[in-house]
Each structure stands twice: as C-alpha cells, then as structure tokens.
C-alpha positions in Angstrom: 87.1 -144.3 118.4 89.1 -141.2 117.0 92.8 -140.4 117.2 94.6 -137.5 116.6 97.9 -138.2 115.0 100.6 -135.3 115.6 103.5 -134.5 113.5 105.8 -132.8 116.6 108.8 -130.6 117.3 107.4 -127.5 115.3 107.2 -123.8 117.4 104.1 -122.5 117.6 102.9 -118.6 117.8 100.3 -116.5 118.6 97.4 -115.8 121.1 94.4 -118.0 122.3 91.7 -117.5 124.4 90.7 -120.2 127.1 87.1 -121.8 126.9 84.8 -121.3 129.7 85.5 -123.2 133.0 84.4 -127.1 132.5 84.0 -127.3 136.8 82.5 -124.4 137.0 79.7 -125.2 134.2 79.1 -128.6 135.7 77.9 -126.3 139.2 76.6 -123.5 137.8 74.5 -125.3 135.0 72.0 -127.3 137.6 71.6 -124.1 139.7 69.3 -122.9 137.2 66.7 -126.2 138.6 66.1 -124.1 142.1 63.8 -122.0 140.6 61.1 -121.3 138.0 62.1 -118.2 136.5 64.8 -117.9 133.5 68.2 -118.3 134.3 71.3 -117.2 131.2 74.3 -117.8 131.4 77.4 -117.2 129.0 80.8 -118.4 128.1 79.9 -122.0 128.3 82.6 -124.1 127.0 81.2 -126.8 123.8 82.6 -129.9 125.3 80.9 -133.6 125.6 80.3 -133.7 129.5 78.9 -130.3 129.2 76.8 -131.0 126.4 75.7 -134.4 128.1 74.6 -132.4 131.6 72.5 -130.0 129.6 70.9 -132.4 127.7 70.1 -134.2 130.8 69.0 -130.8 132.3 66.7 -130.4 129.4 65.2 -134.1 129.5 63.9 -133.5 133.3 61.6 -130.7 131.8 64.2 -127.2 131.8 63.4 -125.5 128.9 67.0 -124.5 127.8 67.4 -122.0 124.8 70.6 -121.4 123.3 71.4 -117.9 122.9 74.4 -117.9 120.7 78.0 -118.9 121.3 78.4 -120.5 124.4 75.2 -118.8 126.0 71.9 -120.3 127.3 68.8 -119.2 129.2 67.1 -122.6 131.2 63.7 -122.0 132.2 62.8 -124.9 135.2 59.4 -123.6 135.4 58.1 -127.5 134.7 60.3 -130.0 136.1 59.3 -133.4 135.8 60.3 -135.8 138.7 58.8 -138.8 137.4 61.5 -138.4 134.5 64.0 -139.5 137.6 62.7 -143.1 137.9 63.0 -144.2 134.3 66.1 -146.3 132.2 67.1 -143.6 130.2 67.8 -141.4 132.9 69.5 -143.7 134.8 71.8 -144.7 131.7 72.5 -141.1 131.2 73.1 -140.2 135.0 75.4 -142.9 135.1 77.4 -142.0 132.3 78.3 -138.8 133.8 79.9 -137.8 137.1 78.6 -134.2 136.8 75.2 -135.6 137.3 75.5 -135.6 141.1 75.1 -132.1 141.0 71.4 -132.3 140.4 70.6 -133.4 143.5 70.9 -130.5 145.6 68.9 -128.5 143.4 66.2 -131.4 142.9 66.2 -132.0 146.5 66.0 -128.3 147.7 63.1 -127.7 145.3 61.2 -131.2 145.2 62.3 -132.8 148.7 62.9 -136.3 146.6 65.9 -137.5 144.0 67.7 -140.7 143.1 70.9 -140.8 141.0 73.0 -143.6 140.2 76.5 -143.8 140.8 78.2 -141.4 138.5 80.7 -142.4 136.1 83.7 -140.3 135.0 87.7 -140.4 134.9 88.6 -143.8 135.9 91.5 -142.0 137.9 90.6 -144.0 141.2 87.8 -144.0 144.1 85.9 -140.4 144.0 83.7 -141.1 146.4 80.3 -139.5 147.2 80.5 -139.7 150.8 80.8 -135.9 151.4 77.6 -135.2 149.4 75.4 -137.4 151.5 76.9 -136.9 154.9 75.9 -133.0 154.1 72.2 -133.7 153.0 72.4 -136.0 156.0 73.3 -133.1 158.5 70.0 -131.1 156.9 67.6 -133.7 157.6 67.6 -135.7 153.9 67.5 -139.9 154.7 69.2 -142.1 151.7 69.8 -145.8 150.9 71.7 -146.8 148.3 70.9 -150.1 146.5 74.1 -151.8 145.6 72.6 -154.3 142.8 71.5 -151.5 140.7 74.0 -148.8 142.2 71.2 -146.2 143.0 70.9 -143.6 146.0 67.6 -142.8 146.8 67.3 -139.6 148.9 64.5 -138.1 150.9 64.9 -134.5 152.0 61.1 -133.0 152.1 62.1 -131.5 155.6 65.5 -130.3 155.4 66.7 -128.0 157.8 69.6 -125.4 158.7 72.3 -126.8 161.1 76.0 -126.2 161.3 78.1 -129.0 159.9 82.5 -129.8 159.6 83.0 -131.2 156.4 84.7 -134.4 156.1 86.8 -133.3 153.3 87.2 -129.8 151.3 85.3 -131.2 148.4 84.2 -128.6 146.0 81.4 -130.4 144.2 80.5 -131.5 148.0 80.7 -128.4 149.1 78.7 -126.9 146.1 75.8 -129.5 146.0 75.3 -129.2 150.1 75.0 -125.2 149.1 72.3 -125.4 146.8 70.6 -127.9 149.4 71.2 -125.5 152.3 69.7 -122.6 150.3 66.1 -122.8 150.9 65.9 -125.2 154.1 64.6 -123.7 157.3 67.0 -121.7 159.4 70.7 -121.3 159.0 73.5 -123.6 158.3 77.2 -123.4 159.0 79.5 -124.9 156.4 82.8 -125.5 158.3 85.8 -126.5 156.1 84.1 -125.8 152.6 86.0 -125.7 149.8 87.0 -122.2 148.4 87.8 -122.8 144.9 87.3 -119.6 142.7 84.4 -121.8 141.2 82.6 -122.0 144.1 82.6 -118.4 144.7 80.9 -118.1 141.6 78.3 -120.3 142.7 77.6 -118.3 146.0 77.8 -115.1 143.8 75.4 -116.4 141.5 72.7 -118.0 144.3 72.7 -114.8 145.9 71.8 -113.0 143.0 69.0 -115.5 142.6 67.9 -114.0 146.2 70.3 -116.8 148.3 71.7 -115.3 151.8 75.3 -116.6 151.9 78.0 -115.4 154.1 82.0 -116.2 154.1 82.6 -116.4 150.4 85.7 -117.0 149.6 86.9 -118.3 152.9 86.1 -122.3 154.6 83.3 -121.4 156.7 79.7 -120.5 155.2 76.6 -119.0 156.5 74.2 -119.8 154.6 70.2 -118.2 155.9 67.6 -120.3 154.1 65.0 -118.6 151.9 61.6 -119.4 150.9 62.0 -119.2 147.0 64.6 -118.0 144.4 64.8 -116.2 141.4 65.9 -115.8 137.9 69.7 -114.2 137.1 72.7 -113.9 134.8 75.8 -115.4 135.1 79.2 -115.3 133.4 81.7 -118.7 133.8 85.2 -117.6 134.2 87.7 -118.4 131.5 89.1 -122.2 132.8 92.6 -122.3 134.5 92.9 -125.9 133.6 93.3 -124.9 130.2 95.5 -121.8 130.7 98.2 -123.7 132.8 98.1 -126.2 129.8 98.9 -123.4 127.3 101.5 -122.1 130.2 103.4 -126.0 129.5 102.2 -126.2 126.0 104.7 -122.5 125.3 107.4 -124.0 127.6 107.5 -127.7 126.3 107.3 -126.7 122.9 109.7 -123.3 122.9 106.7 -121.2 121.8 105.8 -117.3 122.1 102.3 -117.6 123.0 100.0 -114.9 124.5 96.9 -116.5 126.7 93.8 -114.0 126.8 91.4 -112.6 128.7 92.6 -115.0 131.9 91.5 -113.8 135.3 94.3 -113.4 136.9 93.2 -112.5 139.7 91.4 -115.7 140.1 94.3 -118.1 139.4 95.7 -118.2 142.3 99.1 -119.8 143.1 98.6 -121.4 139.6 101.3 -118.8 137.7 104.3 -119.2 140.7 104.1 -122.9 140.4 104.9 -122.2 136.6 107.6 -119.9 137.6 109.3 -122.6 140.0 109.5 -124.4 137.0 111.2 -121.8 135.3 108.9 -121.3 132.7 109.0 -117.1 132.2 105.7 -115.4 132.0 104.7 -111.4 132.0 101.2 -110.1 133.3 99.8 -107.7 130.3 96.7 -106.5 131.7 94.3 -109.8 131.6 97.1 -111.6 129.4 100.1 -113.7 129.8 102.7 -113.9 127.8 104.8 -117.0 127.6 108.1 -115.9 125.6 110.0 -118.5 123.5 112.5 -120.3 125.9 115.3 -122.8 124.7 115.6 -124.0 128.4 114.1 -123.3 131.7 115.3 -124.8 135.2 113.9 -126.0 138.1 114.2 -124.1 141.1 115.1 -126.1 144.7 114.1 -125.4 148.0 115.8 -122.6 150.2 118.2 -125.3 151.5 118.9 -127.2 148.1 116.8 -129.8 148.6 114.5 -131.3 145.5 111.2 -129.5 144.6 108.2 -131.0 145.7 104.8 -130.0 143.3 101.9 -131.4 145.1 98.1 -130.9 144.9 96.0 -129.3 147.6 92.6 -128.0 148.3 92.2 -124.2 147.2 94.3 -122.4 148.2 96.9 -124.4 146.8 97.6 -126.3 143.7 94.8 -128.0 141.9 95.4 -131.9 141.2 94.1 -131.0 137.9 97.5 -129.1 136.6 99.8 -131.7 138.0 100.1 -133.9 134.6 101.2 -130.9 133.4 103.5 -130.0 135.0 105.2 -133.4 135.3 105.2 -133.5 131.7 107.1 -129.8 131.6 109.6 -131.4 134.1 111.0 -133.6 131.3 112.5 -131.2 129.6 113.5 -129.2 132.4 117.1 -129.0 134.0 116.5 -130.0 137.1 114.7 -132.7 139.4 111.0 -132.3 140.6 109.2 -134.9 142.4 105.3 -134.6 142.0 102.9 -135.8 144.8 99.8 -136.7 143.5 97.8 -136.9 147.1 93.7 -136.8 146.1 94.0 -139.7 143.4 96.0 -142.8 143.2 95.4 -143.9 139.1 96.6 -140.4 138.1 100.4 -141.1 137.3 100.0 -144.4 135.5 99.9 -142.4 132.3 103.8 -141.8 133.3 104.6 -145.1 131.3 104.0 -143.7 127.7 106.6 -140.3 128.9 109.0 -143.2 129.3 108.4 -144.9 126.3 108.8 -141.4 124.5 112.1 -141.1 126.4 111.0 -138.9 129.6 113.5 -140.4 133.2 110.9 -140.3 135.3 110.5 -143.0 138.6 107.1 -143.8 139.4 108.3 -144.0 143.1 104.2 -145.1 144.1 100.5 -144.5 143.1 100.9 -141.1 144.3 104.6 -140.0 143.4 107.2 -139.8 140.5 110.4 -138.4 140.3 111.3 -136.5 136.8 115.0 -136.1 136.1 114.7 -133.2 133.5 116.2 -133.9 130.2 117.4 -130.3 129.8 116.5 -130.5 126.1 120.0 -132.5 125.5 117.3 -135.3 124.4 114.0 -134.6 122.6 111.0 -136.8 123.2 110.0 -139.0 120.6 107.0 -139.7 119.2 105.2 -143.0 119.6 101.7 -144.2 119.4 99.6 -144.2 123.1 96.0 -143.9 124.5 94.6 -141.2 126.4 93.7 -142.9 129.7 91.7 -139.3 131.2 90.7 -135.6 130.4 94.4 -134.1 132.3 96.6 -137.1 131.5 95.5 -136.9 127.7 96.0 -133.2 127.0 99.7 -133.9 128.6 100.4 -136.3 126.5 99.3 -134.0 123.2 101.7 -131.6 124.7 104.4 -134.2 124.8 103.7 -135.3 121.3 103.6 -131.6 120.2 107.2 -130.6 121.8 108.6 -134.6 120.4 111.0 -135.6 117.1 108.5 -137.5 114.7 105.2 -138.8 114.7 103.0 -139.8 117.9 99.3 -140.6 117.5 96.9 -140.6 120.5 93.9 -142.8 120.6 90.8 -142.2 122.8 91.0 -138.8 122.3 87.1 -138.7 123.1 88.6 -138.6 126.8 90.4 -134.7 125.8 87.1 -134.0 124.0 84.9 -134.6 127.4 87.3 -131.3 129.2 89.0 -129.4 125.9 86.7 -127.9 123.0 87.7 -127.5 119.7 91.0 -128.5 120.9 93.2 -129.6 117.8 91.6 -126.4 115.6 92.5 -124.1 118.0 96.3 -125.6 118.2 96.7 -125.7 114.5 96.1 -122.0 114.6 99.5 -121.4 116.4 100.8 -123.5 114.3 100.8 -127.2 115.3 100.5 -130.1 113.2 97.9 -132.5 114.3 95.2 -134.2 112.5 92.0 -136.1 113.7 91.8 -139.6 112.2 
C-alpha cells in the first residue's frame, strides 16, 4: 500500500491539461467488441481501472495496439467466448465495475455473456438492475447465481422495442445502446441518460454505421443494423478532473490556468463554482482560476442557505460534490450538500473534521459546512482514502492545510487520476509518494 505524504499551505502556479475522461473510456473502450474491423482511439487517460479494462479487452481475443500516448487501435476480429467461462476472467471481471460494459457489446455480437458482479467504489449499493431490465425489454433472458455472484445472459434473438428506463443511468443507458444497435427493428429509449459522455458514444456508434436518433436529449431511436464498422474516436478532456483543479486554485489561493477543457461540454459544472464564489474567466478552451484570498457563498434569492445537490445530466454530477464540500470549508458562508444517488459518499467528512473543517453530517446523504472564511487553516493529519472523488478531496484539503498530512490508500486516486502527484508538483506543490 502507498501513501503520499503532503507538506501543505504552499500557492501553486501555472497551467495543466486534464487527462482524458475516465467514464467516458470505460464506454467507449468495449465499443470497439461490436465489430471486426480496427477501431483507434486517442486521449486515453493511463490510470489503473483503465488499464485493467483493456487488459481484460485484450484477454477475450481484441488485438489492441498502442499507438503512442494515450492512443490505441483494438482489432475484435477474433473474440474468444469461451475465454468468458474461465477463473481468471471471473477474478478480473469482478475486480472491476467497468466490466459490465462488455456485455452489450458481447451480447449484440455473440448473443451469450456472463459477468460477475462488478466491484468498484465501496460508496454504497450500485446496482445493475437498469442494465438487465434493458436487455430484458430486447428479448435477452438472465439468471444470476447468488453462491458464485454470476449473471448469465442469453440474447441470441434480441429485438427492437420501446422501453422507460427505470432510472437515468448512464452506464445503463450506454450498455442497453450498444445492445440495441444491431437487434431487429427499432428501439425507443425513454428517459436515457444525456451525459456529454454518452453523446460521444452515440457519435461514435454511428460513425461505426449505428442509426441513432435524439442525441443529446432522454429519448433515443435507435434502427438496428446488420453489422458495424471500424472508426476513430477522440475522449473529451474529463470534467471530474477540471472541477478538482477549479477547488484545487480556490482551496489553495492559486493562479491556475486549466487547458484545452470543452467548455462547451461542461455544462452547469462552472456556475456551480461560481455560487461558491470561486472566480473563473473563459479564455478560448481555457479557464483561468485567479489567486483569491476569500470567496463567499452565495444564498438563494430569498436568503435562504445554498443547497449543492447531484442530479442526472443536466445537472450536477455526484462525482464533483466532494469537491465542492471540501471548498465550502474555507468559504464564508453556509452550504448544505445533498448527496441523493449514494449513501457511503460523505463518511469521508470525518477526517475534514479532524483537520478542523465545521461541518454536520446531518444523514447518509447530507452535511452542512459552516465555512471557515480562512480565519482558521486546516491542519494536516494522517487519513485514508476511502474512494476515487473522496480521496482527491482530501489531497486538496491536505494541499490548502498548515503542516503535514499523509494519505494512505492512495491506489484508490490512482484507479480515477493519472500521474497525479507529478503533475501537482509542477505548479508547485509539495507531495511525495511513500
């Protein structure tokens, strides 16, 4: 197990450029398995669950080719199925959440798949239900066999059909698509989820020769086709790690410049930010996040608290909200984060406290932060990294802090965040792997 121990309180300066987007590799990287002609695509991040689902890619047969930095070209002209029913690949599979995206491919392409239940954050239930329900509406049949925890699915006749989604689950939503793609007839996708991601992923298919209709909104028409073909695809930079960079410049008083970030595809991601008082400036693709001794915490229209809760795309991604709860202790100002999709995200809130953070873990799903306003710096203590999100707020914590904080576990920020501590010690930060 590594650590990284951080000296904090020191500004930091400069520009960095966000890695590719982790979700969006973990869709786009098994779409490549619906058909047998090469498939490249670039600006894929280096990081461990990444790594772990190309590898796994690779085992079933893909020939996968690395390019250069953060490109590939997967070939799944011999895919071996037989590869499906054997230890390794169930060890592997289990490991890793982002495995449950092979099955639409595999099951679009081969009719047969069995995965076991995927591992990943231990930030409460994630269940699968949307997933199967979907293959379910196309025809597929499952059982899952609780004393080894493996589905089995059989989908050799799937057919179009309109379907209302339980939930606006975007790796639902995404694995259902690749199913959909070449069944029989049409299917209607009623509340899909819309996440910039999964735009990519319908931009992608249909340059592979997919007939999908409605990107970008809930509802998807998607015309089956007989057979796919080979394309290229760029990931977009990830917005996970650009609003961590926004809180990294505000908790630690910092002039940073974030590059090359889509704005256009972050959403309401920079006024959330700005509620927080955090000041930004659009240059071109870039923001810029000027040094700022305080920032405040804006109210409602009639003065009552901020609320900062997550919602399906449109709004605010549950993955920023760590963040910006740990902004909020230094803020002036009260904010009360609602944590609705996950009810083990905030328990990471007891290390803040330690560190001197007022914060009221009202419930599972809400704290109130009573901003310090600077008057009191965080201190630095020694803590665990619990998840992927929770872990990189607690770096930022220990970054803006007085003294010496060290962070064990970090393998859980090395599964979402690559090359992280290099690329902070190059705007100045102290902080050592151990």
């Amino acid at each position: 197990m590594t650590s990284f121990k951080i000296k904090g309180g020191t500004r930091l300066k400069g520009e960095i450029i966000p890695q590719g987007a982790k979700n969006e590799a973990l869709q786009v990287l098994c779409a490549p398995l619906l058909t047998a002609e090469p498939v490249t695509i670039h600006n894929i991040p280096d990081i461990l669950d990444v790594n772990k689902l190309i590898e796994l890619i690779g085992d079933l047969g893909c020939k996968v080719e690395k390019l250069g930095t953060g490109s590939y070209r997967f070939t799944a002209s011999h895919i071996n199925i037989e590869y499906l029913k054997t230890k390794e690949y169930r060890k592997k599979a289990g490991a890793l959440r982002g495995s449950v995206m092979l099955l639409g491919p595999i099951l679009a392409r081969f009719g047969e798949a069995n995965i076991p239940k995927p591992g990943g954050d231990k930030i409460g239930r994630r269940r699968l239900d949307t997933h199967f329900l979907g293959f379910q509406n196309l025809g597929a049949k499952f059982k899952y066999q609780a004393d080894e925890n493996l589905f089995f699915i059989d989908a050799h006749h799937l057919k179009g059909c309109y379907m209302l989604l339980d939930e606006a689950s975007v790796t639902g939503t995404a694995n259902i698509i690749m199913a959909a793609v070449m069944a029989k007839g049409t299917t209607t996708i009623y509340n899909a989820a819309c996440e910039p991601y999964l735009q990519q992923l319908c931009s992608m298919l249909n340059r592979m020769g997919a007939k999908i209709s409605g990107i970008g909104s809930n509802l998807l028409t998607i015309e089956g086709v007989e057979k796919l073909q080979g394309t290229e695809h760029t990931l977009l930079p990830d917005m996970i790690e650009i609003g961590s960079f926004i809180g990294l410049a505000a908790m630690t008083q910092s002039e940073i410049t974030i590059k090359n970030c889509r704005i256009d595809m972050l959403g309401i991601i920079p006024e959330i930010f700005r509620r927080l008082g955090i000041k930004m400036d659009f240059r071109g693709d870039d923001i810029h996040i000027p040094a700022q001794e305080h920032y405040e915490i804006e109210t409602f229209i009639d003065g009552s608290i901020l609320t900062v809760a997550d919602a399906p795309w449109p709004g605010f991604t549950p993955d920023l909200l760590s963040i910006v709860l740990v902004i909020a202790t230094q803020a002036k100002g009260t904010v009360l984060i609602h944590q609705k999709m996950f009810e083990s995200r905030l328990f990471f809130v007891d290390k803040l406290i330690d560190m001197g953070a007022q914060i009221i873990l009202c419930d599972p799903h809400r704290a109130t932060v009573i901003g310090l306003d600077r008057k009191q710096a965080l201190r630095g203590i020694k803590m665990s990294s619990p998840d992927i999100r929770a872990g990189v707020a607690l770096l930022i914590a220990a970054l803006s802090a007085q003294g010496e904080s060290e962070i064990s576990n970090v393998e859980q920020i090395d599964r979402g965040y690559q090359d992280i501590e290099n690329r902070l010690r190059k705007l100045g930060a102290q902080i050592e792997r151990i």
